[in-house]
Backbone as XML, in Angstrom:
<?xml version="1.0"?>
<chain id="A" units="angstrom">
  <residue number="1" name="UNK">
    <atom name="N" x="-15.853" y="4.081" z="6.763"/>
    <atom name="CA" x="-14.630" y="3.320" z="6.907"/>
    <atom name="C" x="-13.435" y="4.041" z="6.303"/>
  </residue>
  <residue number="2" name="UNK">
    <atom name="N" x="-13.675" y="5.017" z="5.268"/>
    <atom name="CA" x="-12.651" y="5.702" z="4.731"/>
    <atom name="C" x="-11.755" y="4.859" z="3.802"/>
  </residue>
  <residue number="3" name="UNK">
    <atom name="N" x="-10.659" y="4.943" z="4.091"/>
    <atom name="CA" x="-9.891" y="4.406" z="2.939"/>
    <atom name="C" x="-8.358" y="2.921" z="4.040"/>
  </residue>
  <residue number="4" name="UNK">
    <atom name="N" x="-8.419" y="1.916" z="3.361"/>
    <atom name="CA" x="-7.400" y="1.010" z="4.197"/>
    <atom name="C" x="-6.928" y="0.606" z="2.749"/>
  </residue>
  <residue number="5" name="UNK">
    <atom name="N" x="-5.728" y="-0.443" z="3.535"/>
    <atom name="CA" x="-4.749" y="-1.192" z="2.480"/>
    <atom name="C" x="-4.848" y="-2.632" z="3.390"/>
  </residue>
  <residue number="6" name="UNK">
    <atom name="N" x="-4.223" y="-3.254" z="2.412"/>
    <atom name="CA" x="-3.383" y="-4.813" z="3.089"/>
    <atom name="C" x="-3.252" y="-5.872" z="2.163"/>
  </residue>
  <residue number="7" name="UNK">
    <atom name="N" x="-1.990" y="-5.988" z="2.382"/>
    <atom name="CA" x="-0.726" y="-6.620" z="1.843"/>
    <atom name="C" x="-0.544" y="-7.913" z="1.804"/>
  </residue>
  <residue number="8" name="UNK">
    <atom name="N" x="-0.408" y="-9.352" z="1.122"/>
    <atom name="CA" x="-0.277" y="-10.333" z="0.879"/>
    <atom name="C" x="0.749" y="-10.499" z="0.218"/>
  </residue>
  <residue number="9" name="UNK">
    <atom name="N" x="2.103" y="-11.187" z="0.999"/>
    <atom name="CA" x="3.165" y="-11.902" z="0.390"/>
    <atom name="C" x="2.746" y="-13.593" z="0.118"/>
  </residue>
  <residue number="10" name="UNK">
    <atom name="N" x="2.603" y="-13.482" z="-1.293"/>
    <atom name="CA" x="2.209" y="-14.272" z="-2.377"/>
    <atom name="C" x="3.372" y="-15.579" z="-2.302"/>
  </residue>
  <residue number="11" name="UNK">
    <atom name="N" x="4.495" y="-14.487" z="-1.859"/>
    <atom name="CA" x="5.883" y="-16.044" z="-1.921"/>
    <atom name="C" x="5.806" y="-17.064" z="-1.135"/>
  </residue>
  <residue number="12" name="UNK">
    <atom name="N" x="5.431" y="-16.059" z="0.171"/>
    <atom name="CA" x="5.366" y="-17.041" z="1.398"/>
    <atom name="C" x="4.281" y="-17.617" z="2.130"/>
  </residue>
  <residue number="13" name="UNK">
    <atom name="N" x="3.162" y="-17.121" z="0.783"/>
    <atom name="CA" x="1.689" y="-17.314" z="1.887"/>
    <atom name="C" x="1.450" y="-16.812" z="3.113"/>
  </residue>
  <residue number="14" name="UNK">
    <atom name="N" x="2.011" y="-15.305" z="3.474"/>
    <atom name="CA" x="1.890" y="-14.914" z="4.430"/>
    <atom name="C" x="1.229" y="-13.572" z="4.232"/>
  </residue>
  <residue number="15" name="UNK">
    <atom name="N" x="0.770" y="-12.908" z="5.329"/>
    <atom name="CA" x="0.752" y="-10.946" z="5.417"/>
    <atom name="C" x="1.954" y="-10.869" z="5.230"/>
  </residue>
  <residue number="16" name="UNK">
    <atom name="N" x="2.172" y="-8.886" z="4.669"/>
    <atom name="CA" x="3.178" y="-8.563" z="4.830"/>
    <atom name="C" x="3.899" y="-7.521" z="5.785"/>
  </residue>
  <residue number="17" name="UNK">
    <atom name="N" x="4.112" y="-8.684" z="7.470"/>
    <atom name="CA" x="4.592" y="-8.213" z="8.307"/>
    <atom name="C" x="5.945" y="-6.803" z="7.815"/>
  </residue>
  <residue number="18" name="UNK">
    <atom name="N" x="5.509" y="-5.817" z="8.539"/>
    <atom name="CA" x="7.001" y="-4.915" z="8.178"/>
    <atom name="C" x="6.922" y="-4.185" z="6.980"/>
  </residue>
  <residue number="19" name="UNK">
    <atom name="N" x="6.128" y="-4.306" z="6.299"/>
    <atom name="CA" x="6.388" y="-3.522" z="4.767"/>
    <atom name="C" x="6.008" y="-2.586" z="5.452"/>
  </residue>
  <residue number="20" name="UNK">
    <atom name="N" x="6.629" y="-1.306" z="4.377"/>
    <atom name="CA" x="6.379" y="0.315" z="4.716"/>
    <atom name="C" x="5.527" y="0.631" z="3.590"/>
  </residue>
  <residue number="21" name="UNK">
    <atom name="N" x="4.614" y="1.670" z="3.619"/>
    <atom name="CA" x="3.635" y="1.979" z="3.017"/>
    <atom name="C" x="3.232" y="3.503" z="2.600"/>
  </residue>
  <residue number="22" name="UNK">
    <atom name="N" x="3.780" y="4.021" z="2.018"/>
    <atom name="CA" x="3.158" y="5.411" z="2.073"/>
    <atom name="C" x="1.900" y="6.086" z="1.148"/>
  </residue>
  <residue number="23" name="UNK">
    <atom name="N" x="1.641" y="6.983" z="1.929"/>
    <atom name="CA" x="0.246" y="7.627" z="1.527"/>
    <atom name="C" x="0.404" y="9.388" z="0.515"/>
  </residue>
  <residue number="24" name="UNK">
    <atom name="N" x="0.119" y="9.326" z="-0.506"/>
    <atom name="CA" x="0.421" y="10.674" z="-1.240"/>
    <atom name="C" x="-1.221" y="10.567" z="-1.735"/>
  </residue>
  <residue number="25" name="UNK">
    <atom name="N" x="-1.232" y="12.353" z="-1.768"/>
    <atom name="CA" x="-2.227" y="13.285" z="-2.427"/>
    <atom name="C" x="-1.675" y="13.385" z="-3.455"/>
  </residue>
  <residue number="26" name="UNK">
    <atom name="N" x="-2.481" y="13.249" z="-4.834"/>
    <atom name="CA" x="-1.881" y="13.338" z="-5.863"/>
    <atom name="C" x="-2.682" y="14.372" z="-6.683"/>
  </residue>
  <residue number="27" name="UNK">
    <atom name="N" x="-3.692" y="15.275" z="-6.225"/>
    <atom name="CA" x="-4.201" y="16.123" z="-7.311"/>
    <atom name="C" x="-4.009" y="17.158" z="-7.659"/>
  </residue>
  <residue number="28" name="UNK">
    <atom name="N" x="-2.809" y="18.249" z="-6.809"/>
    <atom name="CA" x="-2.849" y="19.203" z="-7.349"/>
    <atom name="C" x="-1.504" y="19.300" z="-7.447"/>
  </residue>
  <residue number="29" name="UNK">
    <atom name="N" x="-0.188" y="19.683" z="-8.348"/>
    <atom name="CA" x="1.330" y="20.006" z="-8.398"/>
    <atom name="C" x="1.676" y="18.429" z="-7.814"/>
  </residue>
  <residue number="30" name="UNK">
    <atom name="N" x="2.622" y="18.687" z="-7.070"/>
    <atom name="CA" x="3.784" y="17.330" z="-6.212"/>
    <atom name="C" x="2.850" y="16.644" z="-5.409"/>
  </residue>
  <residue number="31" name="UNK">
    <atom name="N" x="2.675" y="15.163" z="-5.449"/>
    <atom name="CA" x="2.442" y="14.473" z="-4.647"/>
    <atom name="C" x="3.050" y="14.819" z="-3.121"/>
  </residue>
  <residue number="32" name="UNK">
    <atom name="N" x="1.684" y="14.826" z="-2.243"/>
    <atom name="CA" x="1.951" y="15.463" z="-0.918"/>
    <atom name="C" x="1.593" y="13.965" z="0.161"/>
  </residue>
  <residue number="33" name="UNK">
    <atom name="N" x="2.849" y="13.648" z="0.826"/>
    <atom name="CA" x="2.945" y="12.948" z="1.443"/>
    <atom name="C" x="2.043" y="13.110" z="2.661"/>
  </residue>
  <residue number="34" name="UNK">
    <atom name="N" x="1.242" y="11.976" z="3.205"/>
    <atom name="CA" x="0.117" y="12.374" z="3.859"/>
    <atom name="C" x="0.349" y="11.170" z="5.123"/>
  </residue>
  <residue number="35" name="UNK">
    <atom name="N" x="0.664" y="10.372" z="5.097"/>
    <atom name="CA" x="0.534" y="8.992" z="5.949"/>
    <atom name="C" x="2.008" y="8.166" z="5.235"/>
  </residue>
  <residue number="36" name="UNK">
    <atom name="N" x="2.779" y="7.537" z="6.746"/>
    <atom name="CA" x="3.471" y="6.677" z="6.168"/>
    <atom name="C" x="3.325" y="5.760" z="7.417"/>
  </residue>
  <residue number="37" name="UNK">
    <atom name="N" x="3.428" y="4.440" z="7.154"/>
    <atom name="CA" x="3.066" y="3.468" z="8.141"/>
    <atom name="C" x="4.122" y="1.969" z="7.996"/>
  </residue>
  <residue number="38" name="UNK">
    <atom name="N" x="3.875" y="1.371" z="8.894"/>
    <atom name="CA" x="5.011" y="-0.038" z="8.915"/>
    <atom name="C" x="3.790" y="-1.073" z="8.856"/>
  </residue>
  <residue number="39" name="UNK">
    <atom name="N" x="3.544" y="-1.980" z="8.584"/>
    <atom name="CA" x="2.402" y="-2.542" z="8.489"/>
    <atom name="C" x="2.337" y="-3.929" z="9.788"/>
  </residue>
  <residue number="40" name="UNK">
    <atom name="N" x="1.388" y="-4.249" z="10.575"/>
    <atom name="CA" x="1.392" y="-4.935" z="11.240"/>
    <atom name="C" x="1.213" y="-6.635" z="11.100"/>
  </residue>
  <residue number="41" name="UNK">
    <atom name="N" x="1.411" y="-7.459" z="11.808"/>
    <atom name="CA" x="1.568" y="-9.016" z="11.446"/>
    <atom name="C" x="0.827" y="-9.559" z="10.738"/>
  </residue>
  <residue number="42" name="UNK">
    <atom name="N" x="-0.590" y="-8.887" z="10.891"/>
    <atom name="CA" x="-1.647" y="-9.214" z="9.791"/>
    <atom name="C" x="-1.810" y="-8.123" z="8.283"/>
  </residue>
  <residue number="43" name="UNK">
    <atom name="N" x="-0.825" y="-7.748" z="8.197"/>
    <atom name="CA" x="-0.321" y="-7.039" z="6.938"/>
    <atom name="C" x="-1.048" y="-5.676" z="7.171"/>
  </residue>
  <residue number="44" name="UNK">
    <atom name="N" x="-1.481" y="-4.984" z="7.848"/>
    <atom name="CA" x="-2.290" y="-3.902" z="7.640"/>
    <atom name="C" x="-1.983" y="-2.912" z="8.736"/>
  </residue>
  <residue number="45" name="UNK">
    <atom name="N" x="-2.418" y="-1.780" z="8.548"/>
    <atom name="CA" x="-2.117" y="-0.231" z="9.267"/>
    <atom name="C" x="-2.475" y="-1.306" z="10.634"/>
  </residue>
  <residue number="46" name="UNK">
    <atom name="N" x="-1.422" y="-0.347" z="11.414"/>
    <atom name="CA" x="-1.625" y="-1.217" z="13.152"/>
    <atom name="C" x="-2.754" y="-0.367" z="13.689"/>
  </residue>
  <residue number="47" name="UNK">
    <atom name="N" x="-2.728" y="0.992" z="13.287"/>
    <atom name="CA" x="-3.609" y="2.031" z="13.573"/>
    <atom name="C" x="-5.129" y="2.106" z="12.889"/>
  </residue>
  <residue number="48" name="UNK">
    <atom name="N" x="-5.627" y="0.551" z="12.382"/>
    <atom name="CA" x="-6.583" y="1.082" z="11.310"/>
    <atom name="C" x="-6.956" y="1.473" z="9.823"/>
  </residue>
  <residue number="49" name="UNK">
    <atom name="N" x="-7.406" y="2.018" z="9.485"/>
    <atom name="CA" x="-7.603" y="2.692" z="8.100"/>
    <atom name="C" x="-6.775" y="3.648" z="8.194"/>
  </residue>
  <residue number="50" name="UNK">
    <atom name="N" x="-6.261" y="4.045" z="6.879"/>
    <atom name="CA" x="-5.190" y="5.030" z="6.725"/>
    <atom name="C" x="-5.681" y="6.362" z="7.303"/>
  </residue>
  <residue number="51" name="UNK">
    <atom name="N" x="-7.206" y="6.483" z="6.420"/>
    <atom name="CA" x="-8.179" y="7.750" z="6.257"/>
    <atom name="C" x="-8.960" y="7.295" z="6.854"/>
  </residue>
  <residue number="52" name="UNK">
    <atom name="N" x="-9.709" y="8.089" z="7.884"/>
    <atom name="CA" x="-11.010" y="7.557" z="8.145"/>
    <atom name="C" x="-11.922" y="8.114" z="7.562"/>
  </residue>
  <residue number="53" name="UNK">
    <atom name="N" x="-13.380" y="7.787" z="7.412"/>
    <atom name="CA" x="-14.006" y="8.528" z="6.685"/>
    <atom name="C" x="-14.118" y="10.253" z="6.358"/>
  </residue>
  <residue number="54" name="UNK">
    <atom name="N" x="-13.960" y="10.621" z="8.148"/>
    <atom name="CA" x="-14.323" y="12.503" z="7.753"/>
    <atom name="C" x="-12.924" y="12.855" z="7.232"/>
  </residue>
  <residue number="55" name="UNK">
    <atom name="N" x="-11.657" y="11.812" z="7.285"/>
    <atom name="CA" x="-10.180" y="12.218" z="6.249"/>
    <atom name="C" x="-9.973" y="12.712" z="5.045"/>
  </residue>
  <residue number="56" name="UNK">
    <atom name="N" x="-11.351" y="11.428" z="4.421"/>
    <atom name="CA" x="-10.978" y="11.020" z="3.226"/>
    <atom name="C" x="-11.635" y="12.304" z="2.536"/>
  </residue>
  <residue number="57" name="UNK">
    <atom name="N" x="-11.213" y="12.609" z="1.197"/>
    <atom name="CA" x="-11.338" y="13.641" z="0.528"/>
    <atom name="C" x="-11.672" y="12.754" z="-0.879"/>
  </residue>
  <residue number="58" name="UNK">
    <atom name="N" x="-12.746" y="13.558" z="-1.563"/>
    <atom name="CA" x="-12.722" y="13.142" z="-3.281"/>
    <atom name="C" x="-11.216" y="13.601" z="-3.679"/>
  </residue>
  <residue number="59" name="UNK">
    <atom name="N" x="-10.810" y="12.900" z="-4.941"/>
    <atom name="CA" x="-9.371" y="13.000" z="-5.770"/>
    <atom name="C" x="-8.980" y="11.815" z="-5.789"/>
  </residue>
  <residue number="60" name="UNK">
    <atom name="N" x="-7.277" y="12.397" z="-6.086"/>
    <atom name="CA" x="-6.561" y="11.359" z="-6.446"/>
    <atom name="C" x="-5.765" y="11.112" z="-5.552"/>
  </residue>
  <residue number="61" name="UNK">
    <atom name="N" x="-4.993" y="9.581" z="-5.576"/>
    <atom name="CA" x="-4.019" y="9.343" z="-4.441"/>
    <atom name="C" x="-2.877" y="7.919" z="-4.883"/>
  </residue>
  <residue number="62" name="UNK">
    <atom name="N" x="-2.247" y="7.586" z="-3.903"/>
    <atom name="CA" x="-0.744" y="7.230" z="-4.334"/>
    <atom name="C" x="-0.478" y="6.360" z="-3.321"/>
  </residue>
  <residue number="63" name="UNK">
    <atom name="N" x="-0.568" y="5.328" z="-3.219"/>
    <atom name="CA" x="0.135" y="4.256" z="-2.232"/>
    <atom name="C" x="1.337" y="3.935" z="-2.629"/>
  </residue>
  <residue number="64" name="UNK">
    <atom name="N" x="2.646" y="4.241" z="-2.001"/>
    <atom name="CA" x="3.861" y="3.143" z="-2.457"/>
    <atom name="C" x="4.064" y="2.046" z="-1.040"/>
  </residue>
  <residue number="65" name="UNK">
    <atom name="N" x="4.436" y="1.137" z="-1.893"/>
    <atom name="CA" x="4.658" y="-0.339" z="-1.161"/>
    <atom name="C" x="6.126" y="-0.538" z="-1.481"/>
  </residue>
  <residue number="66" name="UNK">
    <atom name="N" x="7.091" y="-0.395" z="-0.155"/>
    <atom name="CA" x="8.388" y="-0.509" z="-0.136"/>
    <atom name="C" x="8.580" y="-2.406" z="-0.832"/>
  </residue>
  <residue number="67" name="UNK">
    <atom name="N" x="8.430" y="-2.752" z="-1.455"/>
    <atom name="CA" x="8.714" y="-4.495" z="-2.273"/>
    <atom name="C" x="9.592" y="-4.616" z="-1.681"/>
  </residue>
  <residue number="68" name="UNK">
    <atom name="N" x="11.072" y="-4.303" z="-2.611"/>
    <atom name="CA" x="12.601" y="-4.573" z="-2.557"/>
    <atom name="C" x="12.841" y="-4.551" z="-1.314"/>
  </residue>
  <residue number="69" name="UNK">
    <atom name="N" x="12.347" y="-3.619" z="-0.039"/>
    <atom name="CA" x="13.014" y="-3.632" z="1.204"/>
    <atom name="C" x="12.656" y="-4.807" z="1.978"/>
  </residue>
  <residue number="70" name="UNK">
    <atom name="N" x="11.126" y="-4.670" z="1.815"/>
    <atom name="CA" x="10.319" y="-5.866" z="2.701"/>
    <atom name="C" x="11.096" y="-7.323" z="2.242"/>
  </residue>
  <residue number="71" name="UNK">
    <atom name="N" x="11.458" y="-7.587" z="0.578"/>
    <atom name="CA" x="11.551" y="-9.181" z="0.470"/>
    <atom name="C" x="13.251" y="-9.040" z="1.162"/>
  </residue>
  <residue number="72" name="UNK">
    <atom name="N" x="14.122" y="-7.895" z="1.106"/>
    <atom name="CA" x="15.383" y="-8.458" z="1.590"/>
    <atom name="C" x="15.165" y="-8.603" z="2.952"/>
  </residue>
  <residue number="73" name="UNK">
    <atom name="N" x="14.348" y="-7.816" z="3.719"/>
    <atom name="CA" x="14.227" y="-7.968" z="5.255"/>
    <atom name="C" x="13.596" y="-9.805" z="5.640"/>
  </residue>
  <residue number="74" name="UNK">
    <atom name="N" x="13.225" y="-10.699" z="4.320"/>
    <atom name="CA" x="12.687" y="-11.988" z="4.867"/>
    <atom name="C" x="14.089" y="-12.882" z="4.335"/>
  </residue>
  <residue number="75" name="UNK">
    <atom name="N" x="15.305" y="-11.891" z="4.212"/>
    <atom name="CA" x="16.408" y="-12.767" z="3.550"/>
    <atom name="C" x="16.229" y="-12.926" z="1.721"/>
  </residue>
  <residue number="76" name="UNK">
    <atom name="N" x="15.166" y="-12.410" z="0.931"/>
    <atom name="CA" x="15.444" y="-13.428" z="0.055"/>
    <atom name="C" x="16.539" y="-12.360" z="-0.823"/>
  </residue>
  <residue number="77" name="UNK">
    <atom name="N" x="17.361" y="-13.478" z="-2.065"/>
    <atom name="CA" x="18.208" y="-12.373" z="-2.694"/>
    <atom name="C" x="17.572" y="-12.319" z="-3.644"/>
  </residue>
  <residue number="78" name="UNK">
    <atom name="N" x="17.596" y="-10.668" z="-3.763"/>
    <atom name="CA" x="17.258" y="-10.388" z="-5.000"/>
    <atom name="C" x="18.405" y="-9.384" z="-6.237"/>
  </residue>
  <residue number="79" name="UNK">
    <atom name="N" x="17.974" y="-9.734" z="-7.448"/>
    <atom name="CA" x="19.109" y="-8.871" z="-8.307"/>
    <atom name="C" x="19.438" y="-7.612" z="-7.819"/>
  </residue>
  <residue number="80" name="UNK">
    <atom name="N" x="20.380" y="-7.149" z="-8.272"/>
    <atom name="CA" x="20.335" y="-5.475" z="-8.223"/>
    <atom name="C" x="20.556" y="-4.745" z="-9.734"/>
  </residue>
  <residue number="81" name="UNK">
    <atom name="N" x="19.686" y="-4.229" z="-9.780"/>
    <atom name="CA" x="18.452" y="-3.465" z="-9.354"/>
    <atom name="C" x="17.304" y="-4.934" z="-8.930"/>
  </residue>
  <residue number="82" name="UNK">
    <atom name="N" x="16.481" y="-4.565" z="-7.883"/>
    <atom name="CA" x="14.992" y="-5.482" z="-7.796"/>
    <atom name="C" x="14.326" y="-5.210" z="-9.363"/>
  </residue>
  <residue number="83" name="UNK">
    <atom name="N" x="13.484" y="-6.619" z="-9.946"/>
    <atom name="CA" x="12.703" y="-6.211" z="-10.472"/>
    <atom name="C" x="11.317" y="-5.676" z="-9.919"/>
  </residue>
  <residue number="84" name="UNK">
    <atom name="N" x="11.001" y="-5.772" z="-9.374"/>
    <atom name="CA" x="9.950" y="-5.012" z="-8.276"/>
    <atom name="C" x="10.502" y="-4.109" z="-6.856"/>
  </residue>
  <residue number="85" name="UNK">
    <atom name="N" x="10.929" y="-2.740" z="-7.222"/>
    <atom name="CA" x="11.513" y="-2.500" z="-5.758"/>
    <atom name="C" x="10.335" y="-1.256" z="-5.072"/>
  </residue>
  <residue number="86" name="UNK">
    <atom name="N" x="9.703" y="-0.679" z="-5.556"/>
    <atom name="CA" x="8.855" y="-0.181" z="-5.076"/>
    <atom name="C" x="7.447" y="-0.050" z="-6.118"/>
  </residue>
  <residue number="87" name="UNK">
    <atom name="N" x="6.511" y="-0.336" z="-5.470"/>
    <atom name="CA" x="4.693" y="-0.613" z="-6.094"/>
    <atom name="C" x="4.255" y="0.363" z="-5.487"/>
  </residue>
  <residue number="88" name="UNK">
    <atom name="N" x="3.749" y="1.434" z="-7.005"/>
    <atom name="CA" x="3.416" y="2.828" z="-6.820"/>
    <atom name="C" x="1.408" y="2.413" z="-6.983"/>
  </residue>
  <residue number="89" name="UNK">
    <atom name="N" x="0.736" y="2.579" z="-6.615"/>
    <atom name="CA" x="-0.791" y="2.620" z="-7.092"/>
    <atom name="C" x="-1.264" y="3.540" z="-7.006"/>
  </residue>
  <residue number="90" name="UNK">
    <atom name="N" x="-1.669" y="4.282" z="-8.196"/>
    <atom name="CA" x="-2.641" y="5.616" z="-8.201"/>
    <atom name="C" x="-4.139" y="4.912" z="-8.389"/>
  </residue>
  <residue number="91" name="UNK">
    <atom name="N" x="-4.813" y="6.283" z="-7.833"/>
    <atom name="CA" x="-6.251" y="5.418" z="-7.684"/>
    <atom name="C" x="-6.876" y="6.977" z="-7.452"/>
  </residue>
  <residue number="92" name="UNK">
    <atom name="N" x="-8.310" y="6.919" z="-8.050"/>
    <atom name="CA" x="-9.308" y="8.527" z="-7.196"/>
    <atom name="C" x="-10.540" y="7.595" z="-6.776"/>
  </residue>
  <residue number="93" name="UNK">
    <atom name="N" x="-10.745" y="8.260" z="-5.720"/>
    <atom name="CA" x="-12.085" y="8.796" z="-4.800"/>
    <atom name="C" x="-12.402" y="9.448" z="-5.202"/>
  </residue>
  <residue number="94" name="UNK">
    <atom name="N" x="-13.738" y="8.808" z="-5.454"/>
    <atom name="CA" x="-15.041" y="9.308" z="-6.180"/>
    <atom name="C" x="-15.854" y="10.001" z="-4.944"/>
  </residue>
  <residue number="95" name="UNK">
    <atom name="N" x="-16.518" y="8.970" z="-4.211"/>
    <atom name="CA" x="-17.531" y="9.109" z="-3.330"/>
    <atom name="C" x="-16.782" y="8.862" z="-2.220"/>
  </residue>
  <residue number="96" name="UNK">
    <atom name="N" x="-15.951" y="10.153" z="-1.109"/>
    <atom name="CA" x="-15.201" y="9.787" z="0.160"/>
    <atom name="C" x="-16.160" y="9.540" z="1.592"/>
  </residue>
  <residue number="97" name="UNK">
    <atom name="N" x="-17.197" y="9.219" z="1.384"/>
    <atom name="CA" x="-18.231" y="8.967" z="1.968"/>
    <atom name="C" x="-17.797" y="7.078" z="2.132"/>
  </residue>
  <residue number="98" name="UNK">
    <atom name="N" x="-17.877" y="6.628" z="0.782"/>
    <atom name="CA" x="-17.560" y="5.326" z="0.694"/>
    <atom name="C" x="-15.829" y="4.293" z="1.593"/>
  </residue>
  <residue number="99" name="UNK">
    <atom name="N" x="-16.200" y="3.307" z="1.658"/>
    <atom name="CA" x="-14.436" y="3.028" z="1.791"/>
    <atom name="C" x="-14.472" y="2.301" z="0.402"/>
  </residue>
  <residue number="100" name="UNK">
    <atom name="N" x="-13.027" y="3.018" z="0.710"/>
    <atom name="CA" x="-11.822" y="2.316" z="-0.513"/>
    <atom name="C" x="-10.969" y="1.313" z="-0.012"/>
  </residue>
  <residue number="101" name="UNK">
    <atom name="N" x="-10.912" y="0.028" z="-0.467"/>
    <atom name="CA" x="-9.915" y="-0.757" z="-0.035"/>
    <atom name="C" x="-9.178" y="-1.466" z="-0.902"/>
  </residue>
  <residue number="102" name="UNK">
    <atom name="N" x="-7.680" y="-0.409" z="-0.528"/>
    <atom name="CA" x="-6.773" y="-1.527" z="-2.107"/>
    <atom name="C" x="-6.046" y="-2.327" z="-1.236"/>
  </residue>
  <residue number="103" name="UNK">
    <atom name="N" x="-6.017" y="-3.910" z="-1.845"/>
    <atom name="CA" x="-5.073" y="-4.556" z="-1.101"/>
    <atom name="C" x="-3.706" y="-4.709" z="-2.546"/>
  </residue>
  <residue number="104" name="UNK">
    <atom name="N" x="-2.840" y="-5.257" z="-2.255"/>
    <atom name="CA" x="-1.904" y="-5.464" z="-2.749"/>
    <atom name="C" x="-1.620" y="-7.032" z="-2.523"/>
  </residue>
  <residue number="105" name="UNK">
    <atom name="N" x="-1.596" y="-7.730" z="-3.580"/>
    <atom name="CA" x="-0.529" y="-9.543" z="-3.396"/>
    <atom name="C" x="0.380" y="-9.534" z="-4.139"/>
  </residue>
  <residue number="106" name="UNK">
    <atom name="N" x="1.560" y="-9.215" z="-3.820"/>
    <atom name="CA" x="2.731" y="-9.074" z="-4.351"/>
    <atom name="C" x="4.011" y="-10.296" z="-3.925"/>
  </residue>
  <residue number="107" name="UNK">
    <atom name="N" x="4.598" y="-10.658" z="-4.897"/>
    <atom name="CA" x="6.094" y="-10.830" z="-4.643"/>
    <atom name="C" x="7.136" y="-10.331" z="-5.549"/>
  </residue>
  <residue number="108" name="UNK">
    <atom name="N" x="8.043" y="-11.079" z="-5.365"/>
    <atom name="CA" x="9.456" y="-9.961" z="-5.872"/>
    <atom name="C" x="9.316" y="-10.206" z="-7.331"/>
  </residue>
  <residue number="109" name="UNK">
    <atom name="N" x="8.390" y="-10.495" z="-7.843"/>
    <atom name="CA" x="8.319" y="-10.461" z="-9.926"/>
    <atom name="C" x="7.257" y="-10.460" z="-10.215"/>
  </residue>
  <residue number="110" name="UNK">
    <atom name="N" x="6.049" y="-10.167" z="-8.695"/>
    <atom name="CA" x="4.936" y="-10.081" z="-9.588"/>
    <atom name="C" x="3.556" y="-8.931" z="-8.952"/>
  </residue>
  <residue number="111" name="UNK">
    <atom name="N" x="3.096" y="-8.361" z="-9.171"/>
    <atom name="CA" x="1.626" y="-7.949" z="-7.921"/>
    <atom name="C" x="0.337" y="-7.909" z="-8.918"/>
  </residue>
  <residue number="112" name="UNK">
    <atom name="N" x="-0.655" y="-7.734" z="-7.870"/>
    <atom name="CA" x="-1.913" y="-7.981" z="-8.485"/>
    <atom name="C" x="-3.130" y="-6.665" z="-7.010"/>
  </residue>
  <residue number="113" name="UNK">
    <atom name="N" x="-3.157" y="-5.826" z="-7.878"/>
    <atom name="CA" x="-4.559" y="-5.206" z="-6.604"/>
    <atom name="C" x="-5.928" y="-5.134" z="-7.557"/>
  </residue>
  <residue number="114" name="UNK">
    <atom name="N" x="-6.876" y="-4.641" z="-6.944"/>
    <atom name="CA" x="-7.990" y="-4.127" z="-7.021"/>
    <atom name="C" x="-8.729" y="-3.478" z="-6.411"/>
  </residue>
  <residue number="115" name="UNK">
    <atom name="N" x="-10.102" y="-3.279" z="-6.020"/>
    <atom name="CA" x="-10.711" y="-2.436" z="-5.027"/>
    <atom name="C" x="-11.679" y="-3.584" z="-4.181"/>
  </residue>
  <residue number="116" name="UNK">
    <atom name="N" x="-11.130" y="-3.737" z="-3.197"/>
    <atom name="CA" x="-11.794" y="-4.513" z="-1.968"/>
    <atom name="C" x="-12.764" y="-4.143" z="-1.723"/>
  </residue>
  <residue number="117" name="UNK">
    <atom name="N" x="-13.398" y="-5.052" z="-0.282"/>
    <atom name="CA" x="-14.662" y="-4.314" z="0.118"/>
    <atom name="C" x="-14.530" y="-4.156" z="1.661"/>
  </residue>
</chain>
């Protein structure tokens, strides 16, 4: 299965239609941008898993979750600066044989992930 995400807006009890998502390699020098995606109505890659299994690589890696853009795109106001404007998650693959699944439940003051199944 490789590696997926998906997104829960916590405010509205909904997916998070529209959030942008990007994918970084994080193990050797600069995080190397690898995947960036818009997320579909049911909060997740429209295309699938980010990585599919023969993708996925042991290391480290980097999801950012555009917050601040996604909650102004549903109208709501938020301060400026957001207190949540972008949700960075580092995470390694151990076994890229396995899937990894981080979801994210976020709103604009708060998130919560772990490793799915």
């Amino acid at each position: 299965m490789g590696l997926s995400t998906h997104v829960l807006d916590t405010m509205h009890g909904c997916p998070a239609a529209g959030m942008a998502v990007s994918l970084f390699a994080t193990g050797a020098g600069e995080p190397r941008l690898i995947k960036r995606v818009v997320l579909n109505a049911d909060g997740r890659n429209p295309d699938g898993p980010l990585l599919a299994t023969g993708e996925l690589s042991a290391g480290t890696y980097r999801l950012v979750f555009e917050v601040a853009d996604y909650f102004r795109s549903r109208q709501v106001a938020l301060p400026q600066p957001p207190f949540l404007d972008r949700v960075a998650l580092d995470f390694g693959v151990a076994d890229p044989q396995a899937h990894y699944h981080v979801p994210l439940l976020v709103s604009p003051w708060s998130y919560a992930t772990y490793r799915g199944s």
